[in-house]
C-alpha positions as CSV (number, residue, x, y, z in Angstrom):
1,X,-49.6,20.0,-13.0
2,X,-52.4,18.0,-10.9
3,X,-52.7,20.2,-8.3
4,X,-55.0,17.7,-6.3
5,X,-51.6,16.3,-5.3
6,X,-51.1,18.9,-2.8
7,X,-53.7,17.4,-0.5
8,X,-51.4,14.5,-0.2
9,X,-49.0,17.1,1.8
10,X,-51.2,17.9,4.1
11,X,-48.8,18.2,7.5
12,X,-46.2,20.6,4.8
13,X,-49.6,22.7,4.6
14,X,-51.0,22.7,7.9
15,X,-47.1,24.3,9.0
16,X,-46.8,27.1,6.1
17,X,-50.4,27.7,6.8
18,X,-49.6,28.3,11.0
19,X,-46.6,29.9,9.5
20,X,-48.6,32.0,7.4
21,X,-51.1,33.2,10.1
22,X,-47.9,34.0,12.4
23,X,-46.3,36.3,10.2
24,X,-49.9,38.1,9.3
25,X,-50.8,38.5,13.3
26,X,-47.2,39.7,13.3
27,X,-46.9,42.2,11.0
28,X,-50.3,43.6,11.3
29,X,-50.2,43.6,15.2
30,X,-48.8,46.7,17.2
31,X,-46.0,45.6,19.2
32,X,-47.9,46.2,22.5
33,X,-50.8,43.9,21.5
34,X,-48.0,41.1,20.4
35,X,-48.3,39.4,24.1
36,X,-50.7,37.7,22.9
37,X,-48.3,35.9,19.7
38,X,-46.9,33.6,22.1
39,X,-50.0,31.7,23.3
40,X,-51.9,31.5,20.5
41,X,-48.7,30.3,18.3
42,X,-48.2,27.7,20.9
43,X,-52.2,26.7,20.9
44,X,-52.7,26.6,17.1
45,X,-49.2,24.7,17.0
46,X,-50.3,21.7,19.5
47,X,-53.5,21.5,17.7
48,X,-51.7,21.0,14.6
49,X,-49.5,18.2,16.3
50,X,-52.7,16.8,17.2
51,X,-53.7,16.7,13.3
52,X,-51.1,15.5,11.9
53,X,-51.4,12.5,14.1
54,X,-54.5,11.9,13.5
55,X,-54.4,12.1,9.4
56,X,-54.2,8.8,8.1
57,X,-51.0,8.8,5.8
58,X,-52.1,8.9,2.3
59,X,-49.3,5.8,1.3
60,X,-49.0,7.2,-1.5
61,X,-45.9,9.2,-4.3
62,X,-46.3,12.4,-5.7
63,X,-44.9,14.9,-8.4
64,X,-43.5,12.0,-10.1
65,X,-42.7,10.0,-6.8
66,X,-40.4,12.7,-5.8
67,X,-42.6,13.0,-2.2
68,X,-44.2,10.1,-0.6
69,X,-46.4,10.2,2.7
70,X,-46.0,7.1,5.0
71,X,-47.1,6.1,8.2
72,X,-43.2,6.4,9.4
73,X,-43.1,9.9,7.7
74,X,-46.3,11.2,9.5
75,X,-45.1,9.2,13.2
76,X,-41.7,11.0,12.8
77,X,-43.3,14.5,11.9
78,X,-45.3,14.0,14.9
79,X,-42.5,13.5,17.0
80,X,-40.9,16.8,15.8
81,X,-43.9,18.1,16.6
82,X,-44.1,17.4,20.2
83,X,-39.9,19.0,20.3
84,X,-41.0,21.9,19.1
85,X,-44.2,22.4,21.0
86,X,-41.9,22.0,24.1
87,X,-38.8,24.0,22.7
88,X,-42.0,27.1,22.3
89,X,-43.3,26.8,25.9
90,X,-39.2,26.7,27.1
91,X,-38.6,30.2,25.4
92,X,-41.6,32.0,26.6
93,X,-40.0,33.8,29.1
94,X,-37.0,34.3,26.8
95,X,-39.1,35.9,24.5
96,X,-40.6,38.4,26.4
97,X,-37.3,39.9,27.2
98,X,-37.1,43.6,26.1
99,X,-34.1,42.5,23.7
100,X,-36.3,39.8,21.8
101,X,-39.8,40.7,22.6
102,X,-40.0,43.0,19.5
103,X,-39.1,40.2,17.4
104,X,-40.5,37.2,18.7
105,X,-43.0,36.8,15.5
106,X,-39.3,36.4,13.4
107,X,-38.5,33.5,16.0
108,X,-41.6,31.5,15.7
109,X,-41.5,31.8,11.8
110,X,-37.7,31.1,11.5
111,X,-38.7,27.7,14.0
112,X,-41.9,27.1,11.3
113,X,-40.0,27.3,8.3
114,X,-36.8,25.1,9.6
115,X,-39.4,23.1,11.0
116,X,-41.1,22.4,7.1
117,X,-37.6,22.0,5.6
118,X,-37.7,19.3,7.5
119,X,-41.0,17.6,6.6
120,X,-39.5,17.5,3.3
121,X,-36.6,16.0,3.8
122,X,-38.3,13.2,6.0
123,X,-40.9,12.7,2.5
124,X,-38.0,13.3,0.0
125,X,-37.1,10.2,-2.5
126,X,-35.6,12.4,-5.0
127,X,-32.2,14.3,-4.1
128,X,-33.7,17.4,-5.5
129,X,-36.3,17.7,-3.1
130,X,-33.5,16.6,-0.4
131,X,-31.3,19.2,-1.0
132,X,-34.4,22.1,-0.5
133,X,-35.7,20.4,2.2
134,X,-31.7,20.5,4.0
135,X,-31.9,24.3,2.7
136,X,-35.2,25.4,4.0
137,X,-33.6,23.6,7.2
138,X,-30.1,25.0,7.5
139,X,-30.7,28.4,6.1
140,X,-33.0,30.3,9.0
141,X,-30.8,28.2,11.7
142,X,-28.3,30.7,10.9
143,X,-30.1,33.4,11.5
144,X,-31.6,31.8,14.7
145,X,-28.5,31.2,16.0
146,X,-27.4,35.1,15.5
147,X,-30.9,35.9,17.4
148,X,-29.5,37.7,20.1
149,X,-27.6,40.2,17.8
150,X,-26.2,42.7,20.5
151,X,-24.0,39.5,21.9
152,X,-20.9,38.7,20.3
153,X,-20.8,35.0,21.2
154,X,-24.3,35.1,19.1
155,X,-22.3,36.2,16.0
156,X,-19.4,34.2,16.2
157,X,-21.8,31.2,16.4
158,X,-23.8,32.3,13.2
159,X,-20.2,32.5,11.2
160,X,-19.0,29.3,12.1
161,X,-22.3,27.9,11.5
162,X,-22.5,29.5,8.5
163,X,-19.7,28.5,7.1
164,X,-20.0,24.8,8.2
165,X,-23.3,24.6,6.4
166,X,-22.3,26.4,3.3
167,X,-18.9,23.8,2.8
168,X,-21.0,20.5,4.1
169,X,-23.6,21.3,1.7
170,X,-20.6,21.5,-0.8
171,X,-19.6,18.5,0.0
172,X,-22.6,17.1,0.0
173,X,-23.5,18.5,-3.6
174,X,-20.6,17.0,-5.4
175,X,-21.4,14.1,-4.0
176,X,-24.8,14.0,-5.4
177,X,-23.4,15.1,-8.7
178,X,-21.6,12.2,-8.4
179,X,-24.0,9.9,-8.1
180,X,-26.3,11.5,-10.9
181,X,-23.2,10.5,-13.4
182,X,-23.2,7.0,-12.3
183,X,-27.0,6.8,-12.6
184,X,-26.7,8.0,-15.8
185,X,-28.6,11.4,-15.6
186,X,-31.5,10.6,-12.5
187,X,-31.6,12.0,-9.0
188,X,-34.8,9.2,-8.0
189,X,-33.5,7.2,-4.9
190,X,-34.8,4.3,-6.9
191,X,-33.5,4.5,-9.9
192,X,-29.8,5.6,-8.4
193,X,-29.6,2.2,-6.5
194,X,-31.3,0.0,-9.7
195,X,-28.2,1.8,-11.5
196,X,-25.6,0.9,-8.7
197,X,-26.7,-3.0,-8.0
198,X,-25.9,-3.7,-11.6
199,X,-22.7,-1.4,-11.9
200,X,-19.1,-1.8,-10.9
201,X,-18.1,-0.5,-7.5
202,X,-15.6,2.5,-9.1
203,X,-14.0,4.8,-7.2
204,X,-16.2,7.6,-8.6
205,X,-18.9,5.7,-6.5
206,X,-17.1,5.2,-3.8
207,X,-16.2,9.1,-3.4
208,X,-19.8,9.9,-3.6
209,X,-20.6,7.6,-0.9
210,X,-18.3,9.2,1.4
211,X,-19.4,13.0,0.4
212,X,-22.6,12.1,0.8
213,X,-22.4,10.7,4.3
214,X,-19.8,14.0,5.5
215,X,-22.5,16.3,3.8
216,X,-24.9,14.2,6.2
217,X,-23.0,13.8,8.9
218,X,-22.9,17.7,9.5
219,X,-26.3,18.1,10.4
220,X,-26.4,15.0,12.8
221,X,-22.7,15.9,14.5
222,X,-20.9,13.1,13.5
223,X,-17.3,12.7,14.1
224,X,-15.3,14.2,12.1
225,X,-17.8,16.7,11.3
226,X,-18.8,17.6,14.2
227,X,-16.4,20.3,15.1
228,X,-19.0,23.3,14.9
229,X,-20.9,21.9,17.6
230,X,-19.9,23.3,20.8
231,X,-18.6,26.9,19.7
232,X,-22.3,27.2,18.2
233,X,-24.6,25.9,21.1
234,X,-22.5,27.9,23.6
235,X,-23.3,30.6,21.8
236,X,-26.5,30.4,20.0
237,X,-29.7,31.3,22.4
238,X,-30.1,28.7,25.2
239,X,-33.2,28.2,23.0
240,X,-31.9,27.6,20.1
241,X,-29.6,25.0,21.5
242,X,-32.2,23.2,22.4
243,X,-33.9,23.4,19.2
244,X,-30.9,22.2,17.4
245,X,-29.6,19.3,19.5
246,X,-32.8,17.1,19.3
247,X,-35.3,18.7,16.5
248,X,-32.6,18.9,14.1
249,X,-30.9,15.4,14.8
250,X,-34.2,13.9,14.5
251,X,-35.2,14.8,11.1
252,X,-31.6,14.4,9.9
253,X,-31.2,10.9,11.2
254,X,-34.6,9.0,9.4
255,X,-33.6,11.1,6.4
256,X,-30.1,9.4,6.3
257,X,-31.3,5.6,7.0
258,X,-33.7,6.3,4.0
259,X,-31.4,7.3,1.9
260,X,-28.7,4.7,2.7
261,X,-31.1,1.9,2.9
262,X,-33.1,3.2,-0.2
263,X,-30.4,4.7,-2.4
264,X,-27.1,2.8,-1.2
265,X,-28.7,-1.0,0.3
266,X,-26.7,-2.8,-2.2
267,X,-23.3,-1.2,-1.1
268,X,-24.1,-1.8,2.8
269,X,-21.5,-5.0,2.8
270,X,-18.9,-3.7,0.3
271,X,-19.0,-0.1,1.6
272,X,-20.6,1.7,3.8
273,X,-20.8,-0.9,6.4
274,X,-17.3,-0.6,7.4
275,X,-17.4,3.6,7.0
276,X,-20.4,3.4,9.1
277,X,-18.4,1.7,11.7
278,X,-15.6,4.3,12.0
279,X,-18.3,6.9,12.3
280,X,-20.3,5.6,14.6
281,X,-17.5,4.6,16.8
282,X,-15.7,7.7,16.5
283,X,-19.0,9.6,17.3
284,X,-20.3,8.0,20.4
285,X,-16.3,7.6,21.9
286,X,-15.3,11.7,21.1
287,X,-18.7,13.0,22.6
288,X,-17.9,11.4,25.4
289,X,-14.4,11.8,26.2
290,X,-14.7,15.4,25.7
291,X,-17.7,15.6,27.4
292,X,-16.2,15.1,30.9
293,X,-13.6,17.9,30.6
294,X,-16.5,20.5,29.9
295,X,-17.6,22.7,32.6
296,X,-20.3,25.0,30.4
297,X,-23.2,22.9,30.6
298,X,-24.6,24.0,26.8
299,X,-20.8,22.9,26.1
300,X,-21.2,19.9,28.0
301,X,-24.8,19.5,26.3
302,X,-23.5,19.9,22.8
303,X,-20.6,16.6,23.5
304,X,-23.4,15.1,24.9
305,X,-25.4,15.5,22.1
306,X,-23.1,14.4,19.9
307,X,-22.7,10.6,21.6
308,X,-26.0,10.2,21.4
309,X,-26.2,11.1,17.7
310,X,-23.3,7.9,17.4
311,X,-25.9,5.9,19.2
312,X,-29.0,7.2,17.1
313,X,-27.1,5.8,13.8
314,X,-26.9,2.3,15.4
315,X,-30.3,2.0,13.8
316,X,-29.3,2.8,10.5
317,X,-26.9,0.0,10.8
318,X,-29.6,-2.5,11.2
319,X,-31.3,-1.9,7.8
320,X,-34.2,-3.3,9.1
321,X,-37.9,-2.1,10.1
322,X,-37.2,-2.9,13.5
323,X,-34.1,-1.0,13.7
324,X,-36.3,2.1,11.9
325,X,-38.7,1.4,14.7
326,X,-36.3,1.4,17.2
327,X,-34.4,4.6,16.1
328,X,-37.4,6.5,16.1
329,X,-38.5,5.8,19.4
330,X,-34.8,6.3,20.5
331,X,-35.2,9.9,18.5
332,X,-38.7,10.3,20.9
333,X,-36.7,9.6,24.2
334,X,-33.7,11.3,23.1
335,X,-35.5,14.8,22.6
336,X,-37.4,14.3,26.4
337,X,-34.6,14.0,28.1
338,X,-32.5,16.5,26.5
339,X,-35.0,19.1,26.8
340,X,-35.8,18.4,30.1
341,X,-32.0,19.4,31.3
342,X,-31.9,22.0,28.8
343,X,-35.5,23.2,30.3
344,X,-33.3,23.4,33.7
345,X,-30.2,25.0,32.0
346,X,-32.4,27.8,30.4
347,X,-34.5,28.4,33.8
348,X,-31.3,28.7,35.5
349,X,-29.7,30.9,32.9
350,X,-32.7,33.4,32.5
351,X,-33.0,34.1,36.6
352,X,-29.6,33.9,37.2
353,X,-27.4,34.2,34.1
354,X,-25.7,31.1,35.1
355,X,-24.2,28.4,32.8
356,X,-21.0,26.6,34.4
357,X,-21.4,22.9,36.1
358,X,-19.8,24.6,39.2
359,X,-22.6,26.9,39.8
360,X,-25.1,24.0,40.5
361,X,-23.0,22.7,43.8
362,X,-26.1,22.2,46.2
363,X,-28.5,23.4,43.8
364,X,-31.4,20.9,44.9
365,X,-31.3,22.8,48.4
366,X,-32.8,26.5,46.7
367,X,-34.2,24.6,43.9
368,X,-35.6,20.7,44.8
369,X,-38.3,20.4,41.7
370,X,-35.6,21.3,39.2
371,X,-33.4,19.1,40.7
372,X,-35.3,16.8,40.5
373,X,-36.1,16.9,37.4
374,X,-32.4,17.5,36.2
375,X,-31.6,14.2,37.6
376,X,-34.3,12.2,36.0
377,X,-32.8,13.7,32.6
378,X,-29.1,13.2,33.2
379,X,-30.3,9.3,34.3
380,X,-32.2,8.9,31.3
381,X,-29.8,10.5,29.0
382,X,-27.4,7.7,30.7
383,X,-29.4,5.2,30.2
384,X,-30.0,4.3,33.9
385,X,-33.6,1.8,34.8
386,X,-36.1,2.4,35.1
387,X,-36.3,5.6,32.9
388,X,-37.0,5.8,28.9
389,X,-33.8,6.4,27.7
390,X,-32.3,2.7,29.3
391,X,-35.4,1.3,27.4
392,X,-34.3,3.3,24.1
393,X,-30.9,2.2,24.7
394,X,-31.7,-1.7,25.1
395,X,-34.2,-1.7,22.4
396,X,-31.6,-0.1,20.1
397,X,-29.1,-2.8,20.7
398,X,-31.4,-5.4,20.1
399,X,-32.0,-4.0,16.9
400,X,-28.4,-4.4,15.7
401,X,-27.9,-7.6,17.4
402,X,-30.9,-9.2,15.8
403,X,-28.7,-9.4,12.7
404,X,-26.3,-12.2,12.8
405,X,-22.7,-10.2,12.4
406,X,-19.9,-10.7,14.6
407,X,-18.5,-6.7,13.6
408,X,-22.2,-5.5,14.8
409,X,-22.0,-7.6,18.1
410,X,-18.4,-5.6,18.4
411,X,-20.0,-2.1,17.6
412,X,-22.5,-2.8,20.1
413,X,-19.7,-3.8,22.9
414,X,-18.2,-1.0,22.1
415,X,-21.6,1.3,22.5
416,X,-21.5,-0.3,25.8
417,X,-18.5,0.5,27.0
418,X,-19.1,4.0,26.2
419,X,-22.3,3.5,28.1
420,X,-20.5,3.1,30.8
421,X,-18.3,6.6,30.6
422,X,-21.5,8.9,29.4
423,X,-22.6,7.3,32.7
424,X,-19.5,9.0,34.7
425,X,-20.2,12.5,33.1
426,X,-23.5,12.8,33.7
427,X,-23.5,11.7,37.3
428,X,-21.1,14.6,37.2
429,X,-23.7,16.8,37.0
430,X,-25.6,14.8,39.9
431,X,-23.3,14.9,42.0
432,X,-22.6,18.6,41.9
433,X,-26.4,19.2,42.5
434,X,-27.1,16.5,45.2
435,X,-23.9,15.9,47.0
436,X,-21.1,19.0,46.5
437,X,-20.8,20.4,50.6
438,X,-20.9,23.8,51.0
439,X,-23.8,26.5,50.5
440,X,-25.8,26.9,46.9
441,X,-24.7,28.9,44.5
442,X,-27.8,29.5,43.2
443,X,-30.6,31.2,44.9
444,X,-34.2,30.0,45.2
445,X,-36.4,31.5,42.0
446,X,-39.5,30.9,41.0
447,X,-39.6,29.3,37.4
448,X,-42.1,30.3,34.6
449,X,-45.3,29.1,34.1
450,X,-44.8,28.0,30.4
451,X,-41.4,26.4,32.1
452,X,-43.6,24.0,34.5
453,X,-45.3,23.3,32.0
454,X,-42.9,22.0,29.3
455,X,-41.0,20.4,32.3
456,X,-44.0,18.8,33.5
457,X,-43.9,16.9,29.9
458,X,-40.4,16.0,29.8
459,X,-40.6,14.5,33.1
460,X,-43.5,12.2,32.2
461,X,-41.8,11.7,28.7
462,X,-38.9,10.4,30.8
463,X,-41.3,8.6,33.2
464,X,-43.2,6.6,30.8
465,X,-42.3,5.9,27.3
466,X,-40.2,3.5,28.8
467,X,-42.9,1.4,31.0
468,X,-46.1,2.2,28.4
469,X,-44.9,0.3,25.4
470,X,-47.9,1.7,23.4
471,X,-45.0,4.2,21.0
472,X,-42.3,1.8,20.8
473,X,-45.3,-1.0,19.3
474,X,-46.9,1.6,17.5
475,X,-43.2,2.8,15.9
476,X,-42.2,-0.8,15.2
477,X,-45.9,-1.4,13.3
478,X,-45.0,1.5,11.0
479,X,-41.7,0.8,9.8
480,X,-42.1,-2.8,8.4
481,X,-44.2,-0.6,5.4
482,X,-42.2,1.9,5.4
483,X,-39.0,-0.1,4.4
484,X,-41.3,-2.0,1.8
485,X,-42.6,1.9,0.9
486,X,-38.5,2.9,0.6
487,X,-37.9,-0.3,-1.4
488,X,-41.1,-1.1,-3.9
489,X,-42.4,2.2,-4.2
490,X,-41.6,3.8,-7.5
């Protein structure tokens, strides 16, 4: 083995080597010197964010073209990046609690390694690599998810979790198995689709296709496999929750448009097109439907989160580089906004030990700034102007309807009409801060400085990526090598 190939993975490395340093500072730390884990995890993280965006992608396949390291590949690493940087300054004060202060070091590592499952399934063009890259991913979610071990809501989560994962990746599996018969013995995402645009479409194929996308669908929430959702967020640490409604998504969602665009393109009109539709309907018209019966805001969070997931796979539809381009910087918004109101939820939660929709009647009169900043996220999330998420919502439709196709003009009518019921649910929440009579139910705290922080960048996230254009240009000047990367590489 060339082991000069390693340097061609250099954001996997800079992550196990912060995850490295983590566990030695750790273990090797007595647990009244361990204050000090938090900021320097949180420093050497953002200066790792900062390198990876600045290392030119190497454009280039490795291990046998199993890995490949694009300038869409480093852009969406990046954008991770900047999730998880905000998810670490959102749990600071959680992680000084007496109940998780002991074992904050296992949090930050469990986040790292997720976090380089991940990479690898954004650089994977082999299945193999896929499937240890979903793994790495899924695996130490469980355990996240069970962080808070003396709460029984934590367990339950972890179990259904568990068992989710365990049966999509089952799914999943077979399917793959599947598709290694009908290529005739290769896992490559070239070679499978060379094998299937000059074979039959058999009903072998056909079953793969639709175990890979329910093995897929799992991680991203879509409808019908998106039942796990809301049991697990309302349980699982408010942190966690908001670790898993944007950072997961987002690597889950480029991995499936490369694999569908590089591994099933020739089935998209015979196919997966019209499965595609289903989901994605299904999706963005569940999560919001149930979303306006929920009065647990992580409850109402996780609905949320899984509309937007239906909207989020309109790019994949496209499979084009400007609807990579646009789903990416849809991916960018989409984490801002929803960590801005779960900034507010876990603020709220950690003073007060409030989560229900009713306890934020007249909240903006004890609380103005995170009002304020509540609403901004709830209108971006709705895709109200001026804010980001309209932009990411507009530019995401012109995506799809850049391709002449009367059933994607119809998907995207219907996307719009559901626009306009995410819109009634989350003026719910609006509402109950801004215009519910009555005294405030919850009292005037001070949040944490990590808190401000983190909110401070969500709020400008929300602000201007929609009126600076500079990420949406830069993400649209990516993908068109990307898709010719996906398509000619190997």
């Amino acid at each position: 083995m060339d082991y000069s190939q390693f340097g061609a993975m250099l954001p996997e490395l800079i992550i196990l080597g912060l995850f490295f340093i983590v566990f030695l500072v750790d273990t090797f730390t007595k647990d009244g010197e361990k204050k000090f884990l938090t900021p320097v995890t949180a420093i050497l993280f953002a200066l790792s964010t900062i390198a990876i965006w600045i290392i030119p992608a190497s454009d280039q396949a490795i291990f046998g073209g199993m890995y490949v390291d694009t300038a869409a590949c480093k852009v969406m690493k990046a954008i991770l990046n900047i999730g998880v940087f905000i998810v670490f300054l959102q749990s600071a004060e959680w992680v000084r609690t007496d109940e998780i202060a002991i074992r904050k070091g296992e949090f930050y590592e469990l986040i790292l390694v997720t976090l380089f499952g991940m990479y690898l399934m954004i650089s994977a063009r082999h299945f193999l690599l896929f499937i240890i890259g979903l793994e790495a991913a899924s695996l130490p979610l469980a355990a996240l998810v069970a962080f808070n071990k003396k709460h029984y809501d934590s367990h339950e989560a972890a179990i259904k979790y568990i068992l989710t994962a365990v049966f999509s990746s089952a799914i999943l599996l077979m399917g793959i198995s599947f598709v290694y018969a009908f290529s005739g013995g290769s896992l490559y995402f070239e070679d499978i689709r060379n094998a299937i645009s000059v074979g039959a479409h058999s009903g072998l194929l056909i079953c793969a296709l639709a175990f890979v996308i329910a093995g897929i669908g799992f991680k991203l929430s879509l409808v019908p496999f998106h039942l796990w959702t809301a049991d697990v967020y309302q349980g699982a640490p408010t942190a966690i929750t908001s670790y898993l409604s944007v950072i997961s998504k987002g690597s889950a969602a480029f991995a499936f448009f490369v694999i569908f665009v590089q591994v099933f393109g020739t089935l998209y009109s015979g196919l997966w097109e019209w499965m595609m539709y289903a989901v994605i309907i299904a999706t963005i018209t569940v999560g919001n439907l149930f979303a306006i019966r929920q009065k647990n805001m992580k409850r109402f969070m996780a609905f949320s989160s899984i509309s937007q997931a239906g909207y989020i796979m309109l790019g994949v539809m496209t499979e084009s580089a400007m609807g990579l381009g646009s789903m990416m910087f849809y991916i960018f918004v989409y984490i801002v906004s929803n960590l801005a109101a779960f900034g507010v939820i876990s603020a709220v939660e950690n003073k007060t030990g409030k989560l229900s929709m009713d306890d934020y009647d007249g909240f903006h009169k004890t609380n103005p700034r995170l009002s304020f900043a509540m609403t901004l996220a709830m209108f971006s999330l709705a895709g109200i102007p001026p804010f980001a998420g309209f932009f990411s919502k507009i530019l995401i439709f012109t995506s799809v309807t850049a391709v002449d196709s009367m059933a994607l003009y119809m998907l995207v009518l219907i996307a719009l009409i559901n626009t306009i019921i995410s819109l009634y649910y989350y003026l719910l929440v609006v509402k109950a801060i801004w215009l519910k009579p009555g005294d405030a139910k919850i009292e005037r705290f001070e949040s944490d400085k990590c808190d401000r922080v983190a909110m401070c960048l969500c709020v400008s996230g929300i602000v201007f990526l929609g009126l600076v254009p500079y990420i949406y240009d830069y993400c649209i000047e990516v993908a068109p090598t990307a898709i010719a990367t996906i398509t000619t590489l190997l």
